[in-house]
N, C-alpha and C positions, 0 to 999 in steps of 0.2 A: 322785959323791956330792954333793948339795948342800949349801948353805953352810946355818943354820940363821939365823932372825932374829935382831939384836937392837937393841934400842933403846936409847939410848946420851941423856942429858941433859950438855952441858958448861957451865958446870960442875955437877956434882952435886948439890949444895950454892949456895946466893946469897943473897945480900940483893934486897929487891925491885926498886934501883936496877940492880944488875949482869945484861947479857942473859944470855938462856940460849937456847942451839941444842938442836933436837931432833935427833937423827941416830936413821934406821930402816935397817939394811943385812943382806944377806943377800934380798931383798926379788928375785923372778925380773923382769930389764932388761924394762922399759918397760910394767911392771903399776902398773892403780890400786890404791892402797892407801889404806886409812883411819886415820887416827891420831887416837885419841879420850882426853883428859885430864880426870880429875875430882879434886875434891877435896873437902872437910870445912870448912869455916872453925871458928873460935873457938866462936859459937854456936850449932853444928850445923847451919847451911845447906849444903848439897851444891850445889854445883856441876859444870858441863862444859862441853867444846868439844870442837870437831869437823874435825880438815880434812881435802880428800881431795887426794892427788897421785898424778903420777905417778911410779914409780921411773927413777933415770935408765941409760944401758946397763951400769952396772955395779950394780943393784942397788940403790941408794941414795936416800933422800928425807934432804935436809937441809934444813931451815927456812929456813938462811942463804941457801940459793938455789933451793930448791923453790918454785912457787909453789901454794898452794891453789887447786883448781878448784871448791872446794864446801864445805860444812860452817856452821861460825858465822863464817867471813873468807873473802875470796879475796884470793889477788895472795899477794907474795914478802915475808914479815914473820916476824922469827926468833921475835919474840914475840905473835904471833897466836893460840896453842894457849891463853894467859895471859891477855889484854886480851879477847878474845873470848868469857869464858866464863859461860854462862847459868846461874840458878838451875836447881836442877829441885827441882819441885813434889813435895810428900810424896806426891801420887795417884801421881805416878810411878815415886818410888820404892819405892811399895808400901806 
């Protein structure tokens, strides 16, 4: 049986000084995966980022040592999903 995803933020919860690791596990050993983050701000601008990795043999993309091969960053940044993230335009979001 396989494992089932899950995506895991440490810590959960932060202030904007303190990192945050993304962990994606359950993830089939040495598949590209995409991990895609958006959010809302105060004024209702929406936001996103994008990265894509590899999982490693067991499974797992961690931020803290995964590196992006594509999306809005590349290279090995815990907080890339965050510093990286584009407006998106009302056309797109419908």
């Amino acid at each position: 049986m396989s494992e089932m995803m899950k995506l895991t933020t440490i810590p959960e919860q932060r202030l904007l000084i303190d990192l945050c690791k993304v962990e994606l596990s359950g993830v089939p050993a040495a598949a590209y995966v995409a991990i895609e983050a958006t959010l809302t701000d105060g004024m209702g601008q929406a936001w996103s980022s994008r990265g894509i990795y590899t999982a490693d043999m067991n499974g797992v993309v961690d931020t803290l040592k995964s590196a992006s091969l594509g999306g809005t960053y590349r290279g090995v940044d815990t907080e890339g999903l965050f510093w990286s993230m584009l407006p998106i335009s009302s056309r797109v979001m419908g």
